[in-house]
C-alpha positions as CSV (number, residue, x, y, z in Angstrom):
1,X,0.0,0.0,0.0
2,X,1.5,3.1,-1.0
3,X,0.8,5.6,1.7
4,X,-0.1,9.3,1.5
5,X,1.7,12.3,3.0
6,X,-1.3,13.1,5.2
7,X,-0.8,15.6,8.3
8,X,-4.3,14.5,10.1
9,X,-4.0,13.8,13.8
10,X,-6.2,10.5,14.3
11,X,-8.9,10.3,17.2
12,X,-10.5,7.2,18.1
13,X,-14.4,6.7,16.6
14,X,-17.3,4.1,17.8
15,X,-16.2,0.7,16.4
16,X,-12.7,0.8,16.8
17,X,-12.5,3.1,13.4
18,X,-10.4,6.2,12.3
19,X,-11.8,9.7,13.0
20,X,-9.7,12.2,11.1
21,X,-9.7,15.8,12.3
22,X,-9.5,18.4,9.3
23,X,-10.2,22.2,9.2
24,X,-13.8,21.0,7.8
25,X,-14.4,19.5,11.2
26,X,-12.1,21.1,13.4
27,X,-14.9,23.5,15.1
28,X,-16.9,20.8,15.9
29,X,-14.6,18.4,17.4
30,X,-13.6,21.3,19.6
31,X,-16.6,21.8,20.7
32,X,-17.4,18.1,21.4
33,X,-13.9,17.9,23.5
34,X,-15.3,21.0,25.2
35,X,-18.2,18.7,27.1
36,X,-19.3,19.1,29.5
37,X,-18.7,22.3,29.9
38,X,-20.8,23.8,27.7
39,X,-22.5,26.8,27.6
40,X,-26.1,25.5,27.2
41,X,-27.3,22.5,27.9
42,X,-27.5,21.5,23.8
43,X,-25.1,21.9,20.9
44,X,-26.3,21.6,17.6
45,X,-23.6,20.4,14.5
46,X,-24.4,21.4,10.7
47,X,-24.0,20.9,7.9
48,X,-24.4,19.0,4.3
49,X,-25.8,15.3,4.1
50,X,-22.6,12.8,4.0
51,X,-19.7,15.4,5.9
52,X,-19.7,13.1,9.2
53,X,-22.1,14.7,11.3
54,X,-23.7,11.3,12.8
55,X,-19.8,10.1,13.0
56,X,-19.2,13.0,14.9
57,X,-22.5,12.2,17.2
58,X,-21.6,8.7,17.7
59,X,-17.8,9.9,18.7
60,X,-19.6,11.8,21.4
61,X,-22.4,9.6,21.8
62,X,-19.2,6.8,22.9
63,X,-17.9,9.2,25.4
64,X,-20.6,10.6,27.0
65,X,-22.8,7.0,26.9
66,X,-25.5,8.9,25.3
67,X,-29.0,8.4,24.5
68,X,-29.2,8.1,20.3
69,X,-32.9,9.0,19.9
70,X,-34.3,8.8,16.3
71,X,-36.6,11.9,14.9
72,X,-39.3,10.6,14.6
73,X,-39.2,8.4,18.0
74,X,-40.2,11.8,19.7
75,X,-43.6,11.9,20.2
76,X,-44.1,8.4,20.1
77,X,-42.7,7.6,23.7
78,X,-42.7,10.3,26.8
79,X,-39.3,11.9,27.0
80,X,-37.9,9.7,30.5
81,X,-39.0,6.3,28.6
82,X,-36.9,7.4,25.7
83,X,-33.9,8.7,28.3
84,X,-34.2,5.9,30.6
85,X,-31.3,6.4,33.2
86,X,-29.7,8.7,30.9
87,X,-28.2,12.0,31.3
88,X,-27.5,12.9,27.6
89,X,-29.2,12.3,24.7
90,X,-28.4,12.7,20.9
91,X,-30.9,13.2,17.9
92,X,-29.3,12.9,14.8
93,X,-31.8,14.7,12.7
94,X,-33.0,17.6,15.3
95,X,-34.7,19.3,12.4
96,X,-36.4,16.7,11.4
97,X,-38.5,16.5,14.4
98,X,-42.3,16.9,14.0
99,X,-43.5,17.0,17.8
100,X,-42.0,20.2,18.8
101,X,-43.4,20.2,22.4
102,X,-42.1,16.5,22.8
103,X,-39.1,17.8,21.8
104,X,-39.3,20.9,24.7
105,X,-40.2,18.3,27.2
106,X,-36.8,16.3,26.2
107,X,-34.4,19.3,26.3
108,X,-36.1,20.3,29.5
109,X,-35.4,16.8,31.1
110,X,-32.4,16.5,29.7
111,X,-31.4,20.0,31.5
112,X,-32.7,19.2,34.6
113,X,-30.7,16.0,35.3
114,X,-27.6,18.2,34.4
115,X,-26.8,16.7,31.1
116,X,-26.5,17.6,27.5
117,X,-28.4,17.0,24.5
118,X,-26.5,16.9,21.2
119,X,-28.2,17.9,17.9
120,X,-27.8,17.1,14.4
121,X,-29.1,18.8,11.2
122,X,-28.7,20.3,7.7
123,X,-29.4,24.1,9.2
124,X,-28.8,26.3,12.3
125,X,-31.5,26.2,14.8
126,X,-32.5,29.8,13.4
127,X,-33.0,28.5,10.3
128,X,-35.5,26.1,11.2
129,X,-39.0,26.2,11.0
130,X,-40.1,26.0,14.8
131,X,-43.5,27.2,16.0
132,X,-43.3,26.8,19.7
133,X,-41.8,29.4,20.8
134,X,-40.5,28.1,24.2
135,X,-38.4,25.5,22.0
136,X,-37.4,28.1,19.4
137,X,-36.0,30.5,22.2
138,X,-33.6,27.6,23.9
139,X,-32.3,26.0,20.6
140,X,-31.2,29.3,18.7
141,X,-29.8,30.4,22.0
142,X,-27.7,26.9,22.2
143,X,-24.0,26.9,20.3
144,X,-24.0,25.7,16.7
145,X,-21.4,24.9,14.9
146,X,-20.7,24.1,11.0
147,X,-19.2,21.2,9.4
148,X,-18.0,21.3,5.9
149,X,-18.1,18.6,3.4
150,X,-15.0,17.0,3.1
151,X,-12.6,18.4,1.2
152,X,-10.2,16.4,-1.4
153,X,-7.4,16.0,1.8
154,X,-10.2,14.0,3.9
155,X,-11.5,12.1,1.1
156,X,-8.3,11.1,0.3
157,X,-6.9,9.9,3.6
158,X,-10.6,7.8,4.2
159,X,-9.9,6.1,0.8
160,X,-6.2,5.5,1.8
161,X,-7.8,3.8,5.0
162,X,-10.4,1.9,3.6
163,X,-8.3,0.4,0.8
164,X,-5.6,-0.3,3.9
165,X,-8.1,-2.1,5.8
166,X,-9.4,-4.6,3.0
167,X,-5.9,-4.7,2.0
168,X,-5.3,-3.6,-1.3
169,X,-2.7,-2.3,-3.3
170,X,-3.8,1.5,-4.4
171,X,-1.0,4.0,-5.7
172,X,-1.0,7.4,-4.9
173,X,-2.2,8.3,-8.8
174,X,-5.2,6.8,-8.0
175,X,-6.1,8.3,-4.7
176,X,-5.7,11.4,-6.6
177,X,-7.6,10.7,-9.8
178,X,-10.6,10.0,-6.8
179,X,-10.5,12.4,-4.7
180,X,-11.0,15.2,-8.0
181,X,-13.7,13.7,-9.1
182,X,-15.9,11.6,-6.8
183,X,-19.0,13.0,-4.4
184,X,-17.8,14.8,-1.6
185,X,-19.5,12.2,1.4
186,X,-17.8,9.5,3.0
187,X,-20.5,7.3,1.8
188,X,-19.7,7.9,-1.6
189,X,-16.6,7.0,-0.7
190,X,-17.2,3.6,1.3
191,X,-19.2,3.0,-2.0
192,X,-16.5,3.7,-4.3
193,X,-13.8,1.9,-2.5
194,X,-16.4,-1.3,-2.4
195,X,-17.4,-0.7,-6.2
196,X,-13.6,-0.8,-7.0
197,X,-12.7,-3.7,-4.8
198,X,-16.1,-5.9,-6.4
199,X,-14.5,-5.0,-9.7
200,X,-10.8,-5.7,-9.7
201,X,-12.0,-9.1,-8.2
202,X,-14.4,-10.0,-11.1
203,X,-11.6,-8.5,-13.2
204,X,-8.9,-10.6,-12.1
205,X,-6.5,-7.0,-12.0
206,X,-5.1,-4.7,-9.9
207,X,-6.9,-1.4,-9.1
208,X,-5.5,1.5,-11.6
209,X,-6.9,4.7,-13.1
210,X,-8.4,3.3,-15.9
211,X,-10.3,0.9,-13.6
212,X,-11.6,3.9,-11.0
213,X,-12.5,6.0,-14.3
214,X,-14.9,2.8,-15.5
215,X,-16.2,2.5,-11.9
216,X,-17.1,6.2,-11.2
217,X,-18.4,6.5,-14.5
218,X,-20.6,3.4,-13.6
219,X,-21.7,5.6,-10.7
220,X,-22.4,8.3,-12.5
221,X,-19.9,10.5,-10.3
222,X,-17.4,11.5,-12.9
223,X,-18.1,14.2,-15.3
């Protein structure tokens, strides 16, 4: 495996994987190193679909053995039967939550056993369309902070992992024929690196450019 020059510092993720801190996550991650002493009792993380926001909430989720609470589990359950014991809770998804005063009653709890509650979503709380306007008042007043999709550094060290891990031989010309023209989302890359692996099996070869241009263009990712 020929191995990148990449200066990330490496953090340990839920399962035993990689986290990689780069200035598109930097603000986050020192935020979620900041708990518990935050501010508010809730932090929200932003940003586009596939730039590691839930990997970010599950890093947190680890260390602070977190409630993960689906979006549209609110309202369906009272707020301590979705806790339990629990001090913090995540939602991964926080603006995709229909039952806005189940969602009060959650951050309230969740404040009043002195823990934290850790939000996902697309948007900053004042971007979102909240009615109640207890809710409204205590999530624009909490920190948010942005994540940026990854850019061509981070998709290149995941690809460099991934391919490491299933142990293939990948040369730097081909991490770098990738990262230009792939999605920017760490599943596109976990699909790419699978897509690539399925067909230099069936293919008998080794993976090379001209193999990652037929795969991407099979994905419909190159232009």
């Amino acid at each position: 495996m020929t191995q990148l020059a990449l200066d990330f510092g490496h953090r340990t993720a839920h399962d035993a994987e990689d986290f990689l801190v780069t200035p598109s996550n930097s603000d986050a991650v020192r935020w979620l190193d900041r708990w518990p002493d935050w501010p508010a009792p809730a932090l929200v993380i932003h940003g586009p679909a596939g730039c590691g926001k839930t990997h970010l909430a599950h890093v947190w989720q680890a260390r602070s053995a977190a409630r993960f609470i689906a979006p549209d589990a609110i309202g369906g359950a009272a707020p301590d039967g979705l806790l339990g014991e629990a001090r913090n809770a995540v939602i991964d998804g926080g603006d995709g939550v229909a039952d806005e005063r189940h969602l009060l009653h959650l951050y309230n709890m969740v404040a009043e056993r002195g823990g934290a509650l850790l939000l996902t979503a697309h948007n900053p709380p004042a971007r979102w369309n909240i009615a109640l306007a207890d809710l409204r008042s205590r999530l624009v007043a909490a920190p948010a902070v942005a994540v940026s999709a990854p850019d061509d550094g981070l998709i290149g060290a995941v690809l460099v992992k991934i391919f490491s891990d299933r142990q293939l031989r990948v040369g730097d010309d081909v991490i770098e024929f990738l990262t230009k023209r792939m999605e920017r989302s760490f599943d596109a890359v976990r699909r790419t690196a699978d897509a690539l692996d399925k067909a230099a099996l069936a293919a008998g070869r080794n993976i090379t450019v001209p193999l990652a241009r037929q795969v991407l263009q099979q994905l419909d990712w190159e232009p």
